[in-house]
C-alpha positions in Angstrom: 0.0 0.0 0.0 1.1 3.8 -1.0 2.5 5.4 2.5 2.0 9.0 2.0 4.6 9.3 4.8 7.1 7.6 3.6 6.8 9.3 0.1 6.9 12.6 1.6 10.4 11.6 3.5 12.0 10.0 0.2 11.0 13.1 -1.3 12.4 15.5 1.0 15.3 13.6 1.3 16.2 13.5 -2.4 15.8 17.4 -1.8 18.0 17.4 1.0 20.7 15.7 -1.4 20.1 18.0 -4.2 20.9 20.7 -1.7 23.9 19.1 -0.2 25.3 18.7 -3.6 24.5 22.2 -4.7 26.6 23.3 -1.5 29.2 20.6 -2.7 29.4 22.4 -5.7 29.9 25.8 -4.5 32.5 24.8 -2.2 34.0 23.1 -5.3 34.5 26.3 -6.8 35.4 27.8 -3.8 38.4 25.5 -3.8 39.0 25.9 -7.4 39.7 29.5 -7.3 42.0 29.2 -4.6 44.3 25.9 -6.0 44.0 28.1 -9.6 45.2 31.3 -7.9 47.9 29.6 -6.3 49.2 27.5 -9.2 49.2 30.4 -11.5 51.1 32.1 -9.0 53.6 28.8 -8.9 54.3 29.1 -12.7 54.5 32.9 -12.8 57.4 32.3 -10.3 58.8 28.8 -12.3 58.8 31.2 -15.2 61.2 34.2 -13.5 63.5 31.8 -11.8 62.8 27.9 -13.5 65.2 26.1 -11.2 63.2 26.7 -8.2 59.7 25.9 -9.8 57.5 23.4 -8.2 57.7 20.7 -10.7 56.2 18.2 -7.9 52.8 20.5 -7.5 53.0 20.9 -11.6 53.1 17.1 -12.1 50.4 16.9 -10.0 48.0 18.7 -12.1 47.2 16.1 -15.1 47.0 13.0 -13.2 44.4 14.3 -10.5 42.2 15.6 -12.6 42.0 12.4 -14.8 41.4 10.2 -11.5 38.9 12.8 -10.0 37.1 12.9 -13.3 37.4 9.2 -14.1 35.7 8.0 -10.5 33.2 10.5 -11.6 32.3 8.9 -15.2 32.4 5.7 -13.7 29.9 6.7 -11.0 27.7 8.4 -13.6 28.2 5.5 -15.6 27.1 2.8 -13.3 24.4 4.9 -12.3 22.7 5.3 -15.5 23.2 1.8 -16.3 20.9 0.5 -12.9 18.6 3.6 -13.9 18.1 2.3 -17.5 17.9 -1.5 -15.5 15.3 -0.2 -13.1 13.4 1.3 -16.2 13.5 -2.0 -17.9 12.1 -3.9 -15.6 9.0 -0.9 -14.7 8.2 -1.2 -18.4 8.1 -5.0 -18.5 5.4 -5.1 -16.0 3.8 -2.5 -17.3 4.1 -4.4 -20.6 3.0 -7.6 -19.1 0.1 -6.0 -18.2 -1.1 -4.2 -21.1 -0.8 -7.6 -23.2 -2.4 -9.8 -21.0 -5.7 -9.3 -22.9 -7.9 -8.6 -19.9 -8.8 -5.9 -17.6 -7.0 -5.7 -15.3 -8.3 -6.5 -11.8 -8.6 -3.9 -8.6 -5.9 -5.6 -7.1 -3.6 -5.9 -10.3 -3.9 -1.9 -10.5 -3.6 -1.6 -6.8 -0.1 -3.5 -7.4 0.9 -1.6 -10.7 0.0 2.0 -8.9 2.4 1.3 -6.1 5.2 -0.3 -8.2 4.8 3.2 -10.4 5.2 5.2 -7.1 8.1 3.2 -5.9 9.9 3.4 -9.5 8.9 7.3 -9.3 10.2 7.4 -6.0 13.8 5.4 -6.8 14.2 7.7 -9.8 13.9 10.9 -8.1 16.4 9.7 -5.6 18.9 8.4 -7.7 18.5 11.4 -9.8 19.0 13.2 -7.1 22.1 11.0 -6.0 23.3 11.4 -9.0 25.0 14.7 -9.0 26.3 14.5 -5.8 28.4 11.1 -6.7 29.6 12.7 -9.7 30.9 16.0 -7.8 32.6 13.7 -5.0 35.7 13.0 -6.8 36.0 16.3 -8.2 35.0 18.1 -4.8 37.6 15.9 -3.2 40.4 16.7 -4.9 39.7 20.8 -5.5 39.2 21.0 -1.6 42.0 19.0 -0.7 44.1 20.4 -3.2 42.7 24.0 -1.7 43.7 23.3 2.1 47.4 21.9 0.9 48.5 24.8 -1.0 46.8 28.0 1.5 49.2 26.2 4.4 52.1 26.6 2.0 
């Protein structure tokens, strides 16, 4: 049976994440600013005197972003994948139950409403999942990144 309850909590919560990963994303480019200001300032300093560049923080650069943005295609990735799985199987039943040449019964629709509110439901939230596991790698990096070169 459809728990109005406990679809107003999913539904807030996949708000809550959206907003967690909007904050994510500010304090990504928060940390972007500050590891972009300070790595300019690294080569504008490599350039006047090249033997005492940081060649370590430069060779840093490439590699981290690949990783960060790798883990976050993956993510994205596997999500869809299990998104387009979940679909599949929602349209089979609804298939299943559109070529059964009957009516349906009151309890077959009963059961088809609530499997259309729980795949409703599971797609809002991994929607809103979504962009929050796809930031995480990126947000990682740019913040740690950010604290290691303002104690320097």
């Amino acid at each position: 049976m459809i728990d109005p309850f406990t679809v107003w909590s999913r539904m807030v919560r996949a708000g809550l994440d959206m907003q967690s990963t909007w904050l994510r994303g500010v304090e990504t480019l928060q940390a972007s600013q500050t590891v972009i200001t300070a790595r300019t300032d690294k080569m504008r300093d490599a350039i006047a005197s090249p033997m005492q560049g940081d060649f370590g923080e430069f060779s840093r650069m490439v590699p981290e972003k690949i990783d960060a943005f790798s883990r976050s295609t993956l993510f994205v990735t596997r999500t869809a994948m299990a998104n387009h799985r979940a679909w599949m199987i929602y349209l089979r039943r609804v298939g299943a139950f559109m070529t059964s040449g009957r009516l349906p019964t009151v309890g077959e629709s009963a059961v088809l409403a609530e499997q259309t509110v729980e795949y409703a439901l599971s797609a809002i939230a991994a929607g809103a999942h979504l962009g929050h596991g796809a930031l995480r790698p990126v947000h990682r990096i740019a913040t740690a990144n950010a604290r290691r070169l303002a104690k320097k």
